[in-house]
N, C-alpha and C positions, 0 to 999 in steps of 0.2 A: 552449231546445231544443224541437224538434219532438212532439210526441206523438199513438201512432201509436195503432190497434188494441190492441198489447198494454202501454199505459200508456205511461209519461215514459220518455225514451230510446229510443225503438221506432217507426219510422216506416214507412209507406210508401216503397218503390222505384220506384212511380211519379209519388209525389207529392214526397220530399224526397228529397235526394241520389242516391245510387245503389247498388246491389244490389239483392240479391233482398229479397222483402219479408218484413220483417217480423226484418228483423236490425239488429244495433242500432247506431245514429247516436252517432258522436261527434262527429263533426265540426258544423261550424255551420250550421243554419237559416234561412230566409226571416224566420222569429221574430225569430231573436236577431240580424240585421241592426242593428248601428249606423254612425252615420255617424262616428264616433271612429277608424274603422279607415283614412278616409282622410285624417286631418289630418294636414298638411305638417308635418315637421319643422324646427324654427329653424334658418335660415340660419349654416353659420361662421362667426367672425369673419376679417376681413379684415384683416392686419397689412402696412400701409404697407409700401415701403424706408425706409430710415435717411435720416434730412436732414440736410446739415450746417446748422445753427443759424446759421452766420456769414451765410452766402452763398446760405442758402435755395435750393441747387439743391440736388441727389440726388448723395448721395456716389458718386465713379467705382466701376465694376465693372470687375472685371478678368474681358476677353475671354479666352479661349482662344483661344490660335495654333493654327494648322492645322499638322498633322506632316505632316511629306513623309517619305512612305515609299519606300525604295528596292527596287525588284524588280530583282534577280537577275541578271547575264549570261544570257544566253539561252543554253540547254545546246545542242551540238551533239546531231541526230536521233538515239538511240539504232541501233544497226545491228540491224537485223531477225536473230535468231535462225534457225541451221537449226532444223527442225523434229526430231525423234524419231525414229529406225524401228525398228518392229516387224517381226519375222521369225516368221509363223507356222512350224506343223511340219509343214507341206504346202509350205513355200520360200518362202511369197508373201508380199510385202515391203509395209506402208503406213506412211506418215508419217503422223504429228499433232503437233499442238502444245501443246495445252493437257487436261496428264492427273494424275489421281489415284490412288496406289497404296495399297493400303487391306489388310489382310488378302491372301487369294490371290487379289484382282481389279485390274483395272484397267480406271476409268473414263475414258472419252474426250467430253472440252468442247468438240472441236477447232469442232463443228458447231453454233451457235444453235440452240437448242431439242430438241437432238437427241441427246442423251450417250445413252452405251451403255456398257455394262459385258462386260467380254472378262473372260473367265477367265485367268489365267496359265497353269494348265496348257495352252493353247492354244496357245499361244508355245514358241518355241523360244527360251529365255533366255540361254544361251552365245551366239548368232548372235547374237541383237537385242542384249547389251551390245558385242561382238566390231564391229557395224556400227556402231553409237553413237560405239564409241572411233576408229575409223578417219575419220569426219567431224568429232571434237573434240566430241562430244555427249555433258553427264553422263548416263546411264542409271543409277540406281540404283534395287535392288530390298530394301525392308525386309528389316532382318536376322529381326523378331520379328514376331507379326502384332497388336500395339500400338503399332506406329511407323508414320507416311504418308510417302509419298512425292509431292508436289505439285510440278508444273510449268505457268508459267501464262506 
């Protein structure tokens, strides 16, 4: 180990390792460099295949066959979903598709990068379930505000 100014253990930060100076070194030294720290370690040993003895070739391996995997009939296209409407309570009508109902809000995905949060009270909720049912669209609004309503 290095020894600095304030005795054994104590070095220079400009001269041995690094910090400030005059804190103390544990790690290893230009001193205490030996070359022991780079000797190779002995090689594994190498264990043959099995021979057969009669015939002196190499006992057969058994290959693995390839599984043939069967994919699926191909689904017919799912049919594209109406979208949802909302009936604010000023009468003005908008669709979306992909929304979150969470406590008294409801988030709109409809738009890449773009979600918005509409309040419920904002909605006329009799119209917009009333419009929903007349196109075959579930609207449902949580009965408790620990339940979600997701449509994606």
């Amino acid at each position: 180990m290095g020894v600095g100014p304030m005795g054994r253990g104590f070095v220079s930060g400009a001269r041995l390792g690094y910090g400030q100076r005059s804190w103390p070194w544990y790690g290893m030294g230009y001193a205490d460099f030996d070359e022991r720290y780079f000797e190779e370690a002995p090689l594994p040993e190498v264990i043959a295949p099995a021979v057969d003895e009669r015939a002196k070739t190499p006992a057969p391996v058994s290959m693995m066959q390839p599984k043939l995997i069967e994919l699926p009939a191909a689904r017919e296209k799912p049919q594209p979903t109406l979208p949802t409407v909302l009936v604010w309570r000023n009468g003005q009508r908008e669709e979306i598709n992909q929304y979150t109902i969470s406590g008294s809000f409801l988030y709109d995905y409809t738009k890449p990068r773009a979600s918005r949060r509409i309040s419920l009270d904002d909605l006329d909720l009799d119209a917009t379930e009333h419009a929903n049912q007349q196109r075959g669209v579930q609207f449902l609004i949580p009965a408790s505000p620990s339940e979600v309503t997701v449509r994606f």
